[in-house]
Each structure stands twice: as C-alpha cells, then as structure tokens.
VEXLUM-556789 format. One record per residue: residue number from 1; x, y, z of N, C-alpha, C, O in turn; residue in three letters; chain. Coordinates in nm, 2 decimals, padded with zeros to 4 digits. Each point is the difference from the previous one (the first is absolute). Layout:
// VEXLUM-556789
(NUM (X Y Z) (X Y Z) (X Y Z) (X Y Z) ALA A)
...
This chain:
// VEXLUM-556789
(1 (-00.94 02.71 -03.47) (00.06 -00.11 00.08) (-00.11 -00.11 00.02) (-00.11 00.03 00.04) UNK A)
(2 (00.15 -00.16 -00.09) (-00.08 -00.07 -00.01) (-00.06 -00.06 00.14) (00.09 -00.04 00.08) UNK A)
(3 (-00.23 00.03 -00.04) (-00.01 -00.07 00.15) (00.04 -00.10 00.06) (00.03 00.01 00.12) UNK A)
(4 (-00.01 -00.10 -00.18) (00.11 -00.13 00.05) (00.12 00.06 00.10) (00.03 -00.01 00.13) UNK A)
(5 (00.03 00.07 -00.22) (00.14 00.04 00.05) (00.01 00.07 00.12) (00.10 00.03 00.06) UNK A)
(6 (-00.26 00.00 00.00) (-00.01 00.09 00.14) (-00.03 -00.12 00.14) (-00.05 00.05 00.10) UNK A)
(7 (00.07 -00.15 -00.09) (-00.06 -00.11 -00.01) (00.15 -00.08 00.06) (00.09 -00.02 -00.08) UNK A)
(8 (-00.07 -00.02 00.20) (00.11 -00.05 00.06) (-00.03 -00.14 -00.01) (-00.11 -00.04 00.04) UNK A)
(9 (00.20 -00.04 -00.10) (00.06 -00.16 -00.02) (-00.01 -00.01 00.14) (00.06 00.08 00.07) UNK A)
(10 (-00.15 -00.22 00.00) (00.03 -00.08 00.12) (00.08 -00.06 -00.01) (-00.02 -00.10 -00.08) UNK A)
(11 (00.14 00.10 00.15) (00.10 -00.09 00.04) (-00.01 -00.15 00.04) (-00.08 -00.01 00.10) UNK A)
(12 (00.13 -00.12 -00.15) (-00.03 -00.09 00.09) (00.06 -00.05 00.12) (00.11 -00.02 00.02) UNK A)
(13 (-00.25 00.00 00.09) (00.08 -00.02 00.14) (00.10 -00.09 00.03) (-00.02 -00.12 00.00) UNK A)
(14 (00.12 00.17 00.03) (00.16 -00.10 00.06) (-00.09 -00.11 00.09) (-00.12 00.04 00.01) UNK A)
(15 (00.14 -00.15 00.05) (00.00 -00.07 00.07) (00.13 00.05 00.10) (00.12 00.01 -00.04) UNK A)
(16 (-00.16 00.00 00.16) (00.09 00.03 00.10) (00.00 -00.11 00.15) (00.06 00.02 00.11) UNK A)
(17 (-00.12 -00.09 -00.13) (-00.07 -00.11 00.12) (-00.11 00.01 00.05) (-00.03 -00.07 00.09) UNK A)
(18 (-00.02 00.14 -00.13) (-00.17 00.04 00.07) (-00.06 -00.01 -00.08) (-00.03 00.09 -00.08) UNK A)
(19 (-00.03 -00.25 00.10) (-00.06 -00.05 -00.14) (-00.13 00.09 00.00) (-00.01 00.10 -00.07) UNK A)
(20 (-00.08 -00.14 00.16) (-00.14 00.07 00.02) (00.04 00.20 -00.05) (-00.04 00.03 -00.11) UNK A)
(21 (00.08 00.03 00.16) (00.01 00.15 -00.06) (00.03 -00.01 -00.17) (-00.08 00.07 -00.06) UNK A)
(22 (00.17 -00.15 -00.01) (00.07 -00.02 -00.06) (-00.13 -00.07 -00.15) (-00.03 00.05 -00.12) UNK A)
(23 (-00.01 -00.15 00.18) (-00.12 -00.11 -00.06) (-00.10 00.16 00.01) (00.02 00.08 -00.10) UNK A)
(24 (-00.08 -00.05 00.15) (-00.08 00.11 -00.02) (-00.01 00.12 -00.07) (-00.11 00.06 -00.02) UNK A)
(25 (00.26 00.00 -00.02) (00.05 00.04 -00.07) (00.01 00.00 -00.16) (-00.03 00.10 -00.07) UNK A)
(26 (00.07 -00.24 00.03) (00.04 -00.09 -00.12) (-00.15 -00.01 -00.02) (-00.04 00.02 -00.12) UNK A)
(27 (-00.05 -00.04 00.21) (-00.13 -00.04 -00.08) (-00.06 00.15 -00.10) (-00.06 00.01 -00.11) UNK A)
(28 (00.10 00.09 00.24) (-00.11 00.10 -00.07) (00.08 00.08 -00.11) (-00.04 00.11 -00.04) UNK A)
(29 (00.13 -00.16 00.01) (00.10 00.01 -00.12) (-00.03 -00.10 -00.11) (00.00 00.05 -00.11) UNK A)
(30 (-00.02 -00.15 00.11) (-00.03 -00.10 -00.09) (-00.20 00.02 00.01) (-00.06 -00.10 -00.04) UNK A)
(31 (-00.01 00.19 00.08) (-00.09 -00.01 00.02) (-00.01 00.15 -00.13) (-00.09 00.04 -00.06) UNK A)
(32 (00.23 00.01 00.07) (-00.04 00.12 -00.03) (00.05 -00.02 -00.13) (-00.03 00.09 -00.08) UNK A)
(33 (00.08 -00.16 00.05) (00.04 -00.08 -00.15) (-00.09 -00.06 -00.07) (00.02 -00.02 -00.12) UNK A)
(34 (-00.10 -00.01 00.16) (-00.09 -00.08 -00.04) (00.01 -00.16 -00.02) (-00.05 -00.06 -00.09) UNK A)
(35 (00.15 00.02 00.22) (00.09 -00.12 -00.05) (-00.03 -00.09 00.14) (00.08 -00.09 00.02) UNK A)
(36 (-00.20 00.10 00.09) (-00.03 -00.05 00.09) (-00.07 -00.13 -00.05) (00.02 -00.10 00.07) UNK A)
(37 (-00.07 00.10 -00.12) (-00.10 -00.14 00.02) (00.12 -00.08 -00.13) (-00.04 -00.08 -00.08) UNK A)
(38 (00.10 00.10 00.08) (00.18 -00.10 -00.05) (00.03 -00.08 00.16) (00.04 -00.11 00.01) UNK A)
(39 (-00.08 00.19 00.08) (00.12 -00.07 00.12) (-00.11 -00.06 00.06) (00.03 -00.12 00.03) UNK A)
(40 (-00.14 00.14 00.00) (-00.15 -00.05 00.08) (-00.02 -00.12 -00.07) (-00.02 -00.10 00.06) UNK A)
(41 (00.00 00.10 -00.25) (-00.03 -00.12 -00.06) (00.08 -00.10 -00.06) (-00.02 -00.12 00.02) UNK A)
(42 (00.12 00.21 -00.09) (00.09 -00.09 -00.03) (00.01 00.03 -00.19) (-00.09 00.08 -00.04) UNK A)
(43 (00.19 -00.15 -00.06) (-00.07 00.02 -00.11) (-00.06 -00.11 -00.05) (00.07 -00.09 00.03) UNK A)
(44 (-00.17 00.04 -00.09) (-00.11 -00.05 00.00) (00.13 -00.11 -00.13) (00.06 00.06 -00.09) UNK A)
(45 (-00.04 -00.20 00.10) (00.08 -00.15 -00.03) (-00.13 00.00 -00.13) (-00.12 00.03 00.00) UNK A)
(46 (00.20 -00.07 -00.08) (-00.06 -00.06 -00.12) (00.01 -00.16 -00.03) (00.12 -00.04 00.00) UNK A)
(47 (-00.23 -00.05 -00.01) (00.04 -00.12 00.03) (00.05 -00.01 -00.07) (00.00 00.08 -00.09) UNK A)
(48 (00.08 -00.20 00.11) (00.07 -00.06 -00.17) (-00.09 -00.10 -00.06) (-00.07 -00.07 00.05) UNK A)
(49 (00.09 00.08 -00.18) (-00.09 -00.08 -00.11) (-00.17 00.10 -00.03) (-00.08 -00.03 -00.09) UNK A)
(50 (00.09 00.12 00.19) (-00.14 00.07 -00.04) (00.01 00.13 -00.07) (00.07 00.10 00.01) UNK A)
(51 (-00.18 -00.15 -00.11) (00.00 00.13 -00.12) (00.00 00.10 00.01) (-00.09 00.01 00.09) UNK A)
(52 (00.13 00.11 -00.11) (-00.04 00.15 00.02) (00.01 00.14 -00.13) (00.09 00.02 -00.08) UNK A)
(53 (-00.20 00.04 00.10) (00.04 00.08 -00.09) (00.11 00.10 00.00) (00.07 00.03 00.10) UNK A)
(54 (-00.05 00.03 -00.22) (00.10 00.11 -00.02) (-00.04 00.09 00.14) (00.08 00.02 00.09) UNK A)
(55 (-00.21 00.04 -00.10) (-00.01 00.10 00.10) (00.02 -00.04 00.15) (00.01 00.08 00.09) UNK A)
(56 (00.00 -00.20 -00.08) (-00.01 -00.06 00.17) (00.19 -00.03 00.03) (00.07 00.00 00.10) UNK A)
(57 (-00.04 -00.03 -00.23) (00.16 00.00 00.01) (00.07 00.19 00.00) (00.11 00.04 00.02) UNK A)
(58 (-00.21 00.01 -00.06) (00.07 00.14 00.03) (00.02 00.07 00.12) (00.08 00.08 00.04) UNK A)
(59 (-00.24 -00.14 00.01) (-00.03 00.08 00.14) (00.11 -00.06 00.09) (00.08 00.07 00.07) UNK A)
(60 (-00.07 -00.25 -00.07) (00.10 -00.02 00.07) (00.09 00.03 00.01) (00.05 00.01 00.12) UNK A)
(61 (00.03 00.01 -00.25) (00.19 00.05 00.01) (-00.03 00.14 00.04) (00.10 00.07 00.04) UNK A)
(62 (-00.22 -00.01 -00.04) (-00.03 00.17 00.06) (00.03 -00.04 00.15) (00.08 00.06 00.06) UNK A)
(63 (-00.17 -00.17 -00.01) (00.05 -00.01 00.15) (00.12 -00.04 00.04) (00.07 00.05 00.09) UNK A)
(64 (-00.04 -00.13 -00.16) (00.20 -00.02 00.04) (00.07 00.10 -00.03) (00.12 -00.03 00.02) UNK A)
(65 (-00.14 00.13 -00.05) (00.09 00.09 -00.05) (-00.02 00.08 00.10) (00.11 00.04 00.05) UNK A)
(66 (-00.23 00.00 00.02) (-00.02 00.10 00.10) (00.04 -00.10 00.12) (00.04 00.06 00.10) UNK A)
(67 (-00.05 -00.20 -00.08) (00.07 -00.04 00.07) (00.14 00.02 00.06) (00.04 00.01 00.12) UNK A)
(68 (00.02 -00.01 -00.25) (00.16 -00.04 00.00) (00.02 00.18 00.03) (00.12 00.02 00.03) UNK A)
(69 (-00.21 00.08 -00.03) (00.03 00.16 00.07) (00.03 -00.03 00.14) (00.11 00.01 00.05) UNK A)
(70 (-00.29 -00.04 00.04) (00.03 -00.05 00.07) (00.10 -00.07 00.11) (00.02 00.04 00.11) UNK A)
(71 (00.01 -00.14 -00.18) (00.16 -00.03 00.04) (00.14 00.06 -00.01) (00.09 00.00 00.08) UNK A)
(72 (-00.08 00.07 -00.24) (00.05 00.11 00.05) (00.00 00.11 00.12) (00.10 00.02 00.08) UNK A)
(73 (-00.18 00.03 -00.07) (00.01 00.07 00.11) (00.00 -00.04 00.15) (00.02 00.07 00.10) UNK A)
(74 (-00.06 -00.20 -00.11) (00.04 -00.07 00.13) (00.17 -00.01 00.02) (00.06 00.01 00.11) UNK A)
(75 (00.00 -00.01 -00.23) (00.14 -00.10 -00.02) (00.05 00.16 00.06) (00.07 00.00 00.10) UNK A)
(76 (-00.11 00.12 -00.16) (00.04 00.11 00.06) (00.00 00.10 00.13) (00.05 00.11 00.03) UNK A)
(77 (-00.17 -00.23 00.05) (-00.02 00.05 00.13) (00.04 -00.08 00.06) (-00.03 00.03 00.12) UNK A)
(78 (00.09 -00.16 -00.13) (00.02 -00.11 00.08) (00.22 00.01 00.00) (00.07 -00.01 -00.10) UNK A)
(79 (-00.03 00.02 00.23) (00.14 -00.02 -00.03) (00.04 -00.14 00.00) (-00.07 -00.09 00.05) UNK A)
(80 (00.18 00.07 -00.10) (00.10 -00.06 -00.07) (-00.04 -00.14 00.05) (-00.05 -00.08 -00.08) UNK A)
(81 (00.09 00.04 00.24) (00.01 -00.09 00.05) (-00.15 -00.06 00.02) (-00.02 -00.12 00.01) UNK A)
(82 (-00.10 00.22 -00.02) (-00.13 -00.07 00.00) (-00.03 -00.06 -00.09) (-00.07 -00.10 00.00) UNK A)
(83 (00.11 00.16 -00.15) (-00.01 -00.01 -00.16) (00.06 -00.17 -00.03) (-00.05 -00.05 -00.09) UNK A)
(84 (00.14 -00.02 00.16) (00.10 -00.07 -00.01) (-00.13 -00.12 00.07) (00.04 -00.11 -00.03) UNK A)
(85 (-00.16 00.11 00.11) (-00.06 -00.08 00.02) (-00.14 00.00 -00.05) (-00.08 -00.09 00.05) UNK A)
(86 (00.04 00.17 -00.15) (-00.07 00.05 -00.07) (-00.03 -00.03 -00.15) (-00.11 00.01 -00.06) UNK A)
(87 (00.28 -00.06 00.00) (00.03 00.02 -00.16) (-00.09 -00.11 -00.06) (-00.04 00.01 -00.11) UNK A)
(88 (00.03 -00.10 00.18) (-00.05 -00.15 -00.08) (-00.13 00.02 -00.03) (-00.05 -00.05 -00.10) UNK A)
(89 (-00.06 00.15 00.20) (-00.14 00.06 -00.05) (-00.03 00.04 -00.10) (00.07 00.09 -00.06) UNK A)
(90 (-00.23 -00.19 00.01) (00.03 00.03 -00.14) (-00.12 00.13 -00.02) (00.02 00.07 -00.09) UNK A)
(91 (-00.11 -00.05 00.17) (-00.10 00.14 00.03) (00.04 00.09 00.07) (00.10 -00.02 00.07) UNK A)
(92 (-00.16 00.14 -00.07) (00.00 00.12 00.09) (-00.08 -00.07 00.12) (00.05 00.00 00.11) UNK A)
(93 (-00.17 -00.05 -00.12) (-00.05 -00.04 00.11) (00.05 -00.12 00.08) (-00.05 -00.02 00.12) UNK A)
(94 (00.14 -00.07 -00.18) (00.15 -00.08 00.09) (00.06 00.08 00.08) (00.00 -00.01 00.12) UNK A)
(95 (00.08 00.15 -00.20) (00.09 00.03 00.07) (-00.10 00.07 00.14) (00.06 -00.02 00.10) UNK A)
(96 (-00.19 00.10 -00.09) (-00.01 00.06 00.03) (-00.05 -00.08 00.15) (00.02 00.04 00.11) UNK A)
(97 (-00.08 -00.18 -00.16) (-00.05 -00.10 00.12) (00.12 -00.07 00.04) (-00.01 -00.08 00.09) UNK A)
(98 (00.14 00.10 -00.15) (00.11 -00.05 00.09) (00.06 00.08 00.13) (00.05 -00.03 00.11) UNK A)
(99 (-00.09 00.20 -00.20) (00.11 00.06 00.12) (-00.06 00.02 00.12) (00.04 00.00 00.11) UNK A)
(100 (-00.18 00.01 -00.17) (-00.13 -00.04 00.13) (00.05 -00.08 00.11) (00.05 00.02 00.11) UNK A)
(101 (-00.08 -00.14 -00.19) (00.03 -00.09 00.12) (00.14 00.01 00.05) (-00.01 -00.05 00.11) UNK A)
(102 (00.11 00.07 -00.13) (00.14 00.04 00.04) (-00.04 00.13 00.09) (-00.03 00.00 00.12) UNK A)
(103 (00.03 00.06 -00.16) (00.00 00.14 00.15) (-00.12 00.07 -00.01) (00.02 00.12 -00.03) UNK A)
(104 (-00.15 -00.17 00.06) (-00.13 00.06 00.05) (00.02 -00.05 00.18) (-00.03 00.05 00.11) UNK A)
(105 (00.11 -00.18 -00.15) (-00.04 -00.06 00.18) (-00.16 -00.08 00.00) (-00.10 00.02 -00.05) UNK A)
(106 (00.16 -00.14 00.16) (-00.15 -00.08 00.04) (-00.03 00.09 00.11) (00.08 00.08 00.05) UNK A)
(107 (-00.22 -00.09 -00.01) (-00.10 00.01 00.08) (00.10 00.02 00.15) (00.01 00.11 00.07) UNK A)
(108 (00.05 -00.25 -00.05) (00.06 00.02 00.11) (00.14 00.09 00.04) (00.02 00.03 00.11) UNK A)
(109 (00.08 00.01 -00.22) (00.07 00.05 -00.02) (-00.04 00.14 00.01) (00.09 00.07 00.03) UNK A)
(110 (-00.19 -00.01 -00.04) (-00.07 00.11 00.01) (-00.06 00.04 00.12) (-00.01 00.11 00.05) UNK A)
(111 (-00.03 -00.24 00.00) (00.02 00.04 00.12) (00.07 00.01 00.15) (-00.04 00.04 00.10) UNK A)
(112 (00.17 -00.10 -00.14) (00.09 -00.01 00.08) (00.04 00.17 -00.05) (00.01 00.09 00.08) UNK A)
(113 (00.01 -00.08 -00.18) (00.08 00.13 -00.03) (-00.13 00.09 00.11) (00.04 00.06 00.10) UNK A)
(114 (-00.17 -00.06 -00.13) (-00.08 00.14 00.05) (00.03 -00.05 00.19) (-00.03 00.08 00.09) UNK A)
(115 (00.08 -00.19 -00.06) (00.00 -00.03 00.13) (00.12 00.08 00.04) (00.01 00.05 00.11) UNK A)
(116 (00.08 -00.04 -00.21) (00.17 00.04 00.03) (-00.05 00.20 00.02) (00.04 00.09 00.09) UNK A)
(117 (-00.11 -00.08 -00.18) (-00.01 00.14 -00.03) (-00.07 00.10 00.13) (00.02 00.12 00.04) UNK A)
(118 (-00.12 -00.24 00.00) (-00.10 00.02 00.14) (00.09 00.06 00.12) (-00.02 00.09 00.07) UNK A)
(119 (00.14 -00.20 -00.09) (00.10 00.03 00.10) (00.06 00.08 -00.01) (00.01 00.08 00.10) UNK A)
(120 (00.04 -00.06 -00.18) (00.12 00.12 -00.01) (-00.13 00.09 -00.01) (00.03 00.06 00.11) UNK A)
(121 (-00.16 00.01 -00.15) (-00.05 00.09 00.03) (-00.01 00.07 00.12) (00.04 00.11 00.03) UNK A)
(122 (-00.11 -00.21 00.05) (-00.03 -00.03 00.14) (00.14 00.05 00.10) (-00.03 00.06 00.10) UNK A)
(123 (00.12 -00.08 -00.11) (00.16 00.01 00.02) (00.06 00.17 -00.07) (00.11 00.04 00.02) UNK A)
(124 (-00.19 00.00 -00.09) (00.07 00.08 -00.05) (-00.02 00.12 00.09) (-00.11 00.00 00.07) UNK A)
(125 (00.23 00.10 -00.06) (00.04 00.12 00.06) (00.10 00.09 -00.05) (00.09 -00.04 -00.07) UNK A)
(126 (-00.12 00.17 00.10) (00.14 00.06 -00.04) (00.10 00.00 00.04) (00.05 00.00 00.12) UNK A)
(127 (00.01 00.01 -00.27) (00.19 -00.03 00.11) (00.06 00.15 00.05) (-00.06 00.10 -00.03) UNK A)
(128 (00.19 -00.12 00.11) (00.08 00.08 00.01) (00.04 00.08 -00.08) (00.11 -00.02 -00.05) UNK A)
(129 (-00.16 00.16 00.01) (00.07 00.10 -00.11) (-00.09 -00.03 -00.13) (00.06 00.02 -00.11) UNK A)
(130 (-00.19 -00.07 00.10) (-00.08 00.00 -00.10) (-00.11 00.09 -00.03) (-00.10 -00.03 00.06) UNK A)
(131 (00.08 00.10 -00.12) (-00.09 00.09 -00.03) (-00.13 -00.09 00.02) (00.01 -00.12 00.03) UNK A)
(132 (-00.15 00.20 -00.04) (-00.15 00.01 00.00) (-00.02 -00.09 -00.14) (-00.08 -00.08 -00.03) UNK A)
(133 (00.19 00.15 -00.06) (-00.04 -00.05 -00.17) (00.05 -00.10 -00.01) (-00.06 -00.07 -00.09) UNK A)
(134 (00.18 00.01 00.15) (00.11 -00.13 00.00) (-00.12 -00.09 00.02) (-00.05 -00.08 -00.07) UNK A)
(135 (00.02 00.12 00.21) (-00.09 -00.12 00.11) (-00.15 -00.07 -00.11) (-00.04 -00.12 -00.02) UNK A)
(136 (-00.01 00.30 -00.04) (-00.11 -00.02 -00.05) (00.00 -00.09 -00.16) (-00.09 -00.07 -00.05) UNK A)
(137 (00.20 00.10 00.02) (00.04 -00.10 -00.11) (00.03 -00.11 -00.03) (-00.01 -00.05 -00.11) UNK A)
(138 (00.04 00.00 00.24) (00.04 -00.18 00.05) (-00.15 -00.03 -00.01) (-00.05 -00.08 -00.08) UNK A)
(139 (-00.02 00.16 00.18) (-00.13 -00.05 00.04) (-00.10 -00.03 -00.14) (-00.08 -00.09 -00.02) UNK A)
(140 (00.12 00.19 -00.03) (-00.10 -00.03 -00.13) (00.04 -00.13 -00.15) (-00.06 -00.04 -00.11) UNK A)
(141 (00.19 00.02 00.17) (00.06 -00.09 -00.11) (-00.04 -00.11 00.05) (-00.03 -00.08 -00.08) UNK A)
(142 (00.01 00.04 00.24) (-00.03 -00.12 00.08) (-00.13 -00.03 -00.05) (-00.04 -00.12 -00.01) UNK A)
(143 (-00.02 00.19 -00.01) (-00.20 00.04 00.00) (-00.01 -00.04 -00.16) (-00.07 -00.10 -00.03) UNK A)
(144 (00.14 00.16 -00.05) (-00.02 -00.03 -00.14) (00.05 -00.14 -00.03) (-00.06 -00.06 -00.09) UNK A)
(145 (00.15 00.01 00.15) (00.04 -00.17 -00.04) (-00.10 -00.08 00.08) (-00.02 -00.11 -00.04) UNK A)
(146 (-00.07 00.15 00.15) (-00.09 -00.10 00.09) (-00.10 00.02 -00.11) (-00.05 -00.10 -00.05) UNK A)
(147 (00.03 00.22 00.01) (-00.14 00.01 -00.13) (00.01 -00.10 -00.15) (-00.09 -00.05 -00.06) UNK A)
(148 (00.23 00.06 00.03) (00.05 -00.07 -00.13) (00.00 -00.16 00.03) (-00.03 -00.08 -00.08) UNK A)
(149 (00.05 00.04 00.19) (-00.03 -00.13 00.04) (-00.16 -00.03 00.09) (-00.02 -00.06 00.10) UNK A)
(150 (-00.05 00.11 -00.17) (-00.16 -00.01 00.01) (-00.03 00.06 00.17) (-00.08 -00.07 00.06) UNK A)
(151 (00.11 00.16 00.01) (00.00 00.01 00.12) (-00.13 00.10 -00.06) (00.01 00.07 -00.10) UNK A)
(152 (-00.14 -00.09 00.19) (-00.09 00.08 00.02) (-00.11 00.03 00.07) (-00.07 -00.10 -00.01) UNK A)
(153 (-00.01 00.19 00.09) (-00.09 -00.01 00.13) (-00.03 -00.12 00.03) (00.04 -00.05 00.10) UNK A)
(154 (-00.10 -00.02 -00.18) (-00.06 -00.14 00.03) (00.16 -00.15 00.03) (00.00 -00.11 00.06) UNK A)
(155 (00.08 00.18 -00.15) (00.14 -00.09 00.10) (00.01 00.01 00.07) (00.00 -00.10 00.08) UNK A)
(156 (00.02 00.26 00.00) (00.04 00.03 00.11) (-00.12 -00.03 00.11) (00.04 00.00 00.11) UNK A)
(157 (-00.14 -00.03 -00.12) (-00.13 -00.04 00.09) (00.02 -00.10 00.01) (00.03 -00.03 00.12) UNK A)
(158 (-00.03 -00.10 -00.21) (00.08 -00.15 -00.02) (00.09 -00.06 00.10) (-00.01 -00.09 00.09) UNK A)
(159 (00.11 00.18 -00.13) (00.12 -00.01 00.08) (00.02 00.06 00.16) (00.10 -00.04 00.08) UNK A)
(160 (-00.21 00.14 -00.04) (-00.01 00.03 00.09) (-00.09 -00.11 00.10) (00.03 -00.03 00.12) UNK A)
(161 (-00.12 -00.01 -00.18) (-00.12 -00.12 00.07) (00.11 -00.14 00.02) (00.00 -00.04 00.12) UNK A)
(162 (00.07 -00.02 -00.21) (00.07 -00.13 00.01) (00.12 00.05 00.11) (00.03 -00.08 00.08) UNK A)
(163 (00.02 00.20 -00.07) (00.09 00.04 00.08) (-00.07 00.03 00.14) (00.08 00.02 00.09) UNK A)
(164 (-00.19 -00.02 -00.06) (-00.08 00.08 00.08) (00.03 00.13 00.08) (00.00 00.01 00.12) UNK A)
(165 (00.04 00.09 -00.21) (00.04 00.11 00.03) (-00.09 00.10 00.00) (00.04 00.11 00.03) UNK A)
C-alpha cells in the first residue's frame, strides 16, 4: 500500500459567517497547498507591448493556472449568494480582499459587537431547569465570540479604565 493513500485529503473550509474562524482556516489550507502567496501577492500582470521569454511566459500561465485553483476552491467554499458578488473578480487575491472587507467588520463594528457581548456576559445566569453543562456552554460560546472579535486582557483593562470600573 502505497503511502499517499494513508494520508487524509483536507477538506475546504465552508464559509459559514464567521469570517475571521473561517479566513484562518482557508489560509492554512491554501498554505498547505502551496497556493498562499497567490492571495497575499497576487499573480504577477504582464505589461503589454513588453518582451518576454518562452520561460517567463511559462512560469506565468503556471501562476494563472494555480490561480484559477485557487479560486476554485474559493467558488467551493463560498455559498451561492456570496459567489453572485464575487463573479466579476478577476484574482484569487480580489475575491479574497473582497470578502474581507464584506464580513471581517470595521474597527468600530467590533466594537460595538464586544460591547453587546460584555453585556450579555455580565448579565448572564442560569436559567430555570438548565443544567451546569447548558449554563457552562452559553458561557463559553459568549467568551469565544468576545475572543474572535479581538477581546483580550489588555481590552478588558482598556475598557475597564475608560469605564472606570
């Protein structure tokens, strides 16, 4: 049995709305492809009217080609309705700095969310007929979205001094 075949195919990550889990994911997937510095650089434009040899025209259609993977597997982790604002991108590193900026969120948007999360943390108790594991499960789903939205000691110190708490 040949070693390959012992050897599990990485799936590519769905986009499910959580860009940041999601973007972190896709990278160390395309990192593991060998297909990362496609989305960080870009593929490298040939001017027009400038000469090139055979071998500089090969390397290039080598990088469009692992491009156009790339985007394949974007087109397969991205659903239907995101794909539909996406199609006109002519790189992997378009589509990849579009969806960015579409659902990573600004600065402030992040922080209104970790402000929403503060609250409902702060507010949180157990309910009526909830287990230890129910309670402890909320709690840690609250904790992991304050973390995914950059929450960490030095926010909470920040936010505790402006708040003077």
């Amino acid at each position: 049995m040949a070693t390959e075949s012992m050897f599990v195919q990485p799936s590519i990550p769905k986009f499910d709305g959580h860009y940041d889990h999601w973007a972190m994911l896709m990278e160390n997937f395309l990192r593991s492809k060998e297909y990362w510095h496609l989305v960080e650089k870009c593929v490298p434009a040939v001017l027009a009217g400038k000469a090139i040899t055979e071998e500089q025209q090969r390397q290039i259609d080598e990088q469009k080609l692992k491009d156009l993977k790339v985007k394949n597997y974007f087109f397969q982790a991205l659903d239907p309705s995101i794909l539909e604002t996406i199609l006109k991108k002519d790189t992997s590193k378009d589509i990849w700095d579009s969806v960015k900026q579409k659902y990573q969120g600004s600065t402030c948007v992040k922080r209104a969310q970790l402000q929403a999360l503060r609250k409902e943390f702060e507010t949180l108790h157990m309910k009526t007929g909830e287990t230890v594991n129910e309670y402890f499960a909320r709690t840690l789903t609250i904790a992991n979205k304050m973390k995914a939205n950059g929450e960490t000691k030095a926010t909470q110190q920040s936010w505790r001094k402006s708040c003077d708490l």
